[in-house]
N, C-alpha and C positions, 0 to 999 in steps of 0.2 A: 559376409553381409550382416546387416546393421540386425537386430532382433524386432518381427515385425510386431509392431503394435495391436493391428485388424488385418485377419484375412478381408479379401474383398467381398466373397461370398456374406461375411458378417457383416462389414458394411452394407452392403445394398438387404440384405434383409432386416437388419436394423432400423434401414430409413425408407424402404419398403419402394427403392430404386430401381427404374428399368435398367441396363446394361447397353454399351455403344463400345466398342473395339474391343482391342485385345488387351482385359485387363489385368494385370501383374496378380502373382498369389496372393499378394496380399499389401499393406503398407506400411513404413514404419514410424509415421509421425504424420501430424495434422497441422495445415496451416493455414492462412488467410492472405499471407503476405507472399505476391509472387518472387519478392523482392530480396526476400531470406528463407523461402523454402527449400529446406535439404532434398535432396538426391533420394528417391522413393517416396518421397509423402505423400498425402492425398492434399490436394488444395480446393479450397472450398470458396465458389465463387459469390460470394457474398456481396448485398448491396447494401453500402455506406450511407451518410450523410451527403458525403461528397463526390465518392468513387464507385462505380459499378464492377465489382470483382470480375465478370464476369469481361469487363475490356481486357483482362490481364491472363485470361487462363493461356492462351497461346504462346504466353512469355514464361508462364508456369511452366508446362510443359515439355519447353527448351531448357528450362535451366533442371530438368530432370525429375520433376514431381512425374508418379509414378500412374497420376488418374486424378480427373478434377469432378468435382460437385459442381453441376449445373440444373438451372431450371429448364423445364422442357419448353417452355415459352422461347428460351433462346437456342435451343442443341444444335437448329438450323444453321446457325455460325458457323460450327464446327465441323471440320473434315469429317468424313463419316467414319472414319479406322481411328479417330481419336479416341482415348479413352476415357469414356466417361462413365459417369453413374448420374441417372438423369431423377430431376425430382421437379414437384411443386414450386416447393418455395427451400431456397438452398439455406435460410437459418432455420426456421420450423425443424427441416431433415436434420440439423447440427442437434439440434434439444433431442430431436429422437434418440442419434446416435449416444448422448450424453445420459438419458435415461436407460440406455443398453447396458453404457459402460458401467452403472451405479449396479444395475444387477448384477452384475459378474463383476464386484467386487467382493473381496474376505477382510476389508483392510479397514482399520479405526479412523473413525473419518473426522475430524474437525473443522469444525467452519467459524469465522471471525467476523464480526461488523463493527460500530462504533462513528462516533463521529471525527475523532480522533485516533490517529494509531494502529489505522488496521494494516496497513500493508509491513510496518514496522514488526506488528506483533507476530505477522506472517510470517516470514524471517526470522522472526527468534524461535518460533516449533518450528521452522525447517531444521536451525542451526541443531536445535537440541534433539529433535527427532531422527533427523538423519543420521546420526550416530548410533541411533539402536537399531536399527532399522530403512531398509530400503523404502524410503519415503519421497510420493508426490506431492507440491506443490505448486499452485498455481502463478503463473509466469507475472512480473512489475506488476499493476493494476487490474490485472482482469477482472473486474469484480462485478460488470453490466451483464443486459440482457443476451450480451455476445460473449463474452470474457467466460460468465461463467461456464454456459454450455462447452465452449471449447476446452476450458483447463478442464471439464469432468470428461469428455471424451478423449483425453490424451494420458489419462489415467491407465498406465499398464497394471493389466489384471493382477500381478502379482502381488504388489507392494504389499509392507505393514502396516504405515501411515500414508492418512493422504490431508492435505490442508490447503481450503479453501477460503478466499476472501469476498467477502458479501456487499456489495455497495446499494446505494439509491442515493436519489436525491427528490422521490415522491413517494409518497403511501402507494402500498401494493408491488413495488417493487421488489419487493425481497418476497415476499412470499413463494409465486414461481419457482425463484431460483432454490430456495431453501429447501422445497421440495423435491428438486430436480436430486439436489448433493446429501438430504437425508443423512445430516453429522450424528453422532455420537454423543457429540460434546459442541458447544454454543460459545462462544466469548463473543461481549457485549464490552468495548473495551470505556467508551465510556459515550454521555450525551450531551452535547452542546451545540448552542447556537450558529449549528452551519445551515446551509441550504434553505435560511429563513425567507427568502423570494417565494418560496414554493409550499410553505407552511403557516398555521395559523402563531403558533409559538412554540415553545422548547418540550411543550408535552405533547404536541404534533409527532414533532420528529423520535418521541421515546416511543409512543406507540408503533411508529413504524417501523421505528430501530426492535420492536416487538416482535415484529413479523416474524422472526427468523426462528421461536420460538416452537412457531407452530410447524416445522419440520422437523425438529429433535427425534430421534430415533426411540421408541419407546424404551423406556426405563433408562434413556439419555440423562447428562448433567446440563447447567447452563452456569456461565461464570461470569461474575456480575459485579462493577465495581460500587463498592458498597459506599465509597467516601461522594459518592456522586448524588447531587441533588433529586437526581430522578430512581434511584436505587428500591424503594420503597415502590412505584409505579411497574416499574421493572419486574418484580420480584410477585406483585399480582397477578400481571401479566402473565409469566411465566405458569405459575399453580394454575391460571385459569388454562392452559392449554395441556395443563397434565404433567407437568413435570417435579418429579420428589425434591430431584439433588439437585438444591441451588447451592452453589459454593461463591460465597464474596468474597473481594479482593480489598486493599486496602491500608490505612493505618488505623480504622475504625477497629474499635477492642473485639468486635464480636466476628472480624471477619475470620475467614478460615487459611486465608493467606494473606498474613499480615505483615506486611513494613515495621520493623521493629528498630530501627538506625539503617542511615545512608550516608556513604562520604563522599562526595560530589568531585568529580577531580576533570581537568580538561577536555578529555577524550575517552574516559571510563569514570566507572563508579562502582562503590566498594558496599554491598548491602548484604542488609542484617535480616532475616526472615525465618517467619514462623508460616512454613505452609503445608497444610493436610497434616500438623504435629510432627511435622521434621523442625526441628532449628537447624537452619543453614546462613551461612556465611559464604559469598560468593563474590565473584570480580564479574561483572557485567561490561561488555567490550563496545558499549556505546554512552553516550556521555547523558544528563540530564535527569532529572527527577523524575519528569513521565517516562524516563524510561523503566525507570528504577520500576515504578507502579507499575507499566503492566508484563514486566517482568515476571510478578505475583502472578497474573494471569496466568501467563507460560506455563510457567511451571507447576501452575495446577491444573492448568489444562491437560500439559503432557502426563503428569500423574493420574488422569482420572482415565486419562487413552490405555494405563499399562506401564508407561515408561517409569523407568527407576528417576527416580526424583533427585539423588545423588551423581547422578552423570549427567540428568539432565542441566543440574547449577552449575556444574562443571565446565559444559560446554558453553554457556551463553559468555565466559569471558572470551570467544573466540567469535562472537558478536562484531558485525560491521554494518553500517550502515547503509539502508537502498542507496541508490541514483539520486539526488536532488534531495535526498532526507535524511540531513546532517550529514553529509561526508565530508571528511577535513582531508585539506590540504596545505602543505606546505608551500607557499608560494618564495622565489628566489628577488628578493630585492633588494637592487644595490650590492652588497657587501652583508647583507642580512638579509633575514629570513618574514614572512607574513603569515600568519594563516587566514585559509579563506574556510568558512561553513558554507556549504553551499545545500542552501533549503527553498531552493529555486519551484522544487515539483508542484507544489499549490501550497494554500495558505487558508487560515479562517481564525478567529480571534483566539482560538485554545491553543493551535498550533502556534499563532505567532506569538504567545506568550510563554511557551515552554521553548520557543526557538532563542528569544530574547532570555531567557534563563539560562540557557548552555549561553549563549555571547557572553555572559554575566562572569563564568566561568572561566572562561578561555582565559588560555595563559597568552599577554602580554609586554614585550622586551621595558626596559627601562624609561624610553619617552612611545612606546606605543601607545596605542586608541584600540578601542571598541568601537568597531564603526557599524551600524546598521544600513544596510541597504534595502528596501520595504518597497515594493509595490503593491498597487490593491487587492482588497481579498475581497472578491466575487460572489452573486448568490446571497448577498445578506439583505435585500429589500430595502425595506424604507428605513430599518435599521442601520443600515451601512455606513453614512456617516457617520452617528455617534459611537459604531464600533472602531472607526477607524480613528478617531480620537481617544479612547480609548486606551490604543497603545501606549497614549502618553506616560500611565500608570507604570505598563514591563518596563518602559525604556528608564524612566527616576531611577524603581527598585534594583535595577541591576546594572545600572552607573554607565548606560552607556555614555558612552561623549560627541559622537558623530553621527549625526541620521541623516538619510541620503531618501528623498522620495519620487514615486511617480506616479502617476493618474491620478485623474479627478477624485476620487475617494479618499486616498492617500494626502490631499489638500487641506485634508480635516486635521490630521495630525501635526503636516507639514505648521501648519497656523499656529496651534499649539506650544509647538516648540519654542524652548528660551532660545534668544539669538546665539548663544555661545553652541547652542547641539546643531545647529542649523550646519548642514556641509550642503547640499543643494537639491532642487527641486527639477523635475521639466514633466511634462505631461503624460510623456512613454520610456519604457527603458531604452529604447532604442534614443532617444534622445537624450538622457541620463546617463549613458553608457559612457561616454569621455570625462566626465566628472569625476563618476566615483573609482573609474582605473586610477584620473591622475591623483585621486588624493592619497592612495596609498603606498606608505614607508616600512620600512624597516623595524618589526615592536608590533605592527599592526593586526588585528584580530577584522575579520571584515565579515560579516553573515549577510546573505543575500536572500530575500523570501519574497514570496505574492506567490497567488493564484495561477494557475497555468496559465488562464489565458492573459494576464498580465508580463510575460512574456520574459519573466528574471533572467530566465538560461541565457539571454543574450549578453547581460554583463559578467555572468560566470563566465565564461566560454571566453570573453572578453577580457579578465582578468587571466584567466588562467593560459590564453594567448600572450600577455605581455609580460605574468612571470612563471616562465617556465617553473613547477617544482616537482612536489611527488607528493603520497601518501602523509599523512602524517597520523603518528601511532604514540604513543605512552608506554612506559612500560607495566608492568604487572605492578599493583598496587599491593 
């Protein structure tokens, strides 16, 4: 049997739950989804945007979860010998359980925000922590007022490390959470003009990106990118809620993990760094400048956790990249080969200007193209058009040749364009979708970006339907 995560006893007084059937010793994992819940979990009927968890506990239960969270408003649904743990309000009960799980941890805990970079930077202290140590990390995005509660109660008591990602996209948002996960250590990987709909301007969203501050674990660090215009704001911020050890990242002279040289190569990078007074030389196993930068973070993040700093560099060249953020593939056409980026997952003008700096990169056959494929990026207010024009500026500097657009916002760039970049336009990717498959050959480099709900994964999915390929990898540099 699987090693249980929570007795049940510790669940239900955790969350201060009545009790309904015969409920198992205990659980071995938590989940929300009836739809990939393992065999013992607890499933927790949660009510969505869309979906009421709690239509689905009876499909839970079949598929072997071992006891579901329900609200007592609803228990009457359920057979009376089901097993339940009955509650108020079944997220409310999840924060409980998630402030249970923070007490009864022993383990260094790191937490990440930013406007850019956070789930990327996540995965690189998983990469480099989980080799010293049996380390938690919080599952793709979790980083809301759902995400996080549940990646902290799914935190086995044992671990050394645990690393969490912090999101918002309004003031006060991260506070809660921040508090809830109580890091050790802070990464602020950097601050730009996302989520401007919802903000006055860019020193709106540093203060909030602030927030996370004010949960730092006393006598905690905070890691701060110093080449960043709001770095100074940050760094007040930070003193004002009490904290000594600011460590900056950067190519700035004064920071403490510095970028000292980087060789930028298709699908890795080769970087030179002065961090915490180590000089290190390291192969980094994702492609790009930003990555290269918050690399430095990492690895003083992990340094400030405990972790050796020399296994830590070690490991990041075994670095891949999320779902949807930068994964290359090799696509099979014709008699030759294409590669596709796929940077499908969301988008905002920092991100699509380092996405457009890896395409810059990518290697190319002899009559190959750089082909951008772009839809809008979401959330930028009244700003948005002229962000979306904008792009004009990555796509010059880094020679693409073919831009592919869709949605109204993306209309700003599309206009822009010299007729020679022009490869096509339509309103949605779904309408877009037969365009930019057929235009790709043999030599081809092809990056696909927008915003989630700009809906890119459809011409991925699309392309990577009509050419079959695989992984694509570089070797060690």
């Amino acid at each position: 049997m699987s090693k249980l995560l929570w007795t049940s006893d510790a669940i239900a007084q955790a969350m201060r739950a009545a009790t309904q059937g015969a409920l198992p010793e205990g659980v071995t994992g938590l989940s929300i989804d009836s739809r990939t819940i393992g065999r013992g979990e607890a499933y927790f009927a949660i009510k969505g945007d869309v979906h009421d968890g709690h239509n689905f506990v009876e499909a839970a239960l079949k598929a072997g979860a071992g006891l579901a969270v329900v609200e007592a408003a609803q228990r009457t649904k359920f057979p009376a010998d089901a097993p339940l743990l009955v509650v108020d309000d079944v997220l409310a009960a999840l924060v409980e359980l998630a402030h249970a799980s923070r007490a009864r941890l022993g383990a260094q805990i790191i937490a990440v925000t930013g406007s850019v970079g956070k789930t990327s930077t996540k995965e690189a202290l998983r990469c480099v922590l989980s080799a010293q140590g049996e380390t938690h990390v919080s599952a793709a995005s979790f980083n809301n007022h759902w995400g996080v509660p549940l990646s902290l109660a799914r935190c086995p008591a044992d671990v050394r490390f645990a690393v969490f990602e912090i999101g918002m996209n309004h003031a006060g948002e991260i506070t809660p959470l921040v508090k809830m996960v109580r890091p050790h250590v802070a990464i602020v990987t950097t601050v730009e003009p996302v989520h401007l709909e919802f903000f006055a301007g860019i020193e709106a969203i540093a203060d909030a990106k602030a927030e996370i501050f004010t949960g730092v674990e006393p006598g905690g660090a905070v890691v701060l990118n110093r080449d960043n215009a709001q770095f100074a704001r940050l760094q007040r911020r930070a003193k004002k809620a009490g904290i000594i050890r600011i460590v900056s990242f950067g190519t700035h002279k004064k920071s403490e993990a510095r970028l000292i040289d980087v060789s930028l190569h298709a699908t890795c990078s080769a970087v030179h760094a002065d961090i915490l007074d180590h000089d290190i030389t390291y192969k980094l196993g994702m492609p790009g400048r930003h990555m290269a930068m918050n690399s430095l973070a990492v690895l003083a993040g992990a340094s400030l956790l405990g972790a050796d700093i020399a296994r830590a560099a070690l490991s990041l060249s075994q670095l891949e990249a999320p779902s949807g953020r930068g994964v290359c593939r090799a696509l099979e056409v014709g008699q030759g080969e294409a590669t596709l980026i796929d940077e499908s997952y969301n988008a905002n003008p920092a991100s699509m200007a380092a996405a457009l700096n890896v395409l810059g990169q990518a290697r190319i056959g002899p009559h190959g193209r750089r082909i951008a494929v772009l839809g809008d990026m979401l959330e930028l207010g009244p700003t948005g058009p002229a962000l979306h024009h904008g792009v004009l500026e990555a796509i010059t500097v880094n020679r693409i040749d073919l831009v592919y657009c869709c949605g109204p916002l993306m209309r700003n760039l599309w206009d822009a364009l010299s007729s020679g970049k022009r490869g096509g336009y339509a309103e949605s990717s779904a309408a877009l979708e037969a365009q930019a498959v057929a235009a790709v050959r043999a030599g081809d480099a092809i990056m696909v970006k927008g915003s989630l709900g700009s809906k890119m994964k459809i011409i991925v999915s699309a392309l990577e339907k009509r050419f079959p390929g695989k992984a694509a990898h570089e070797e060690a540099v």
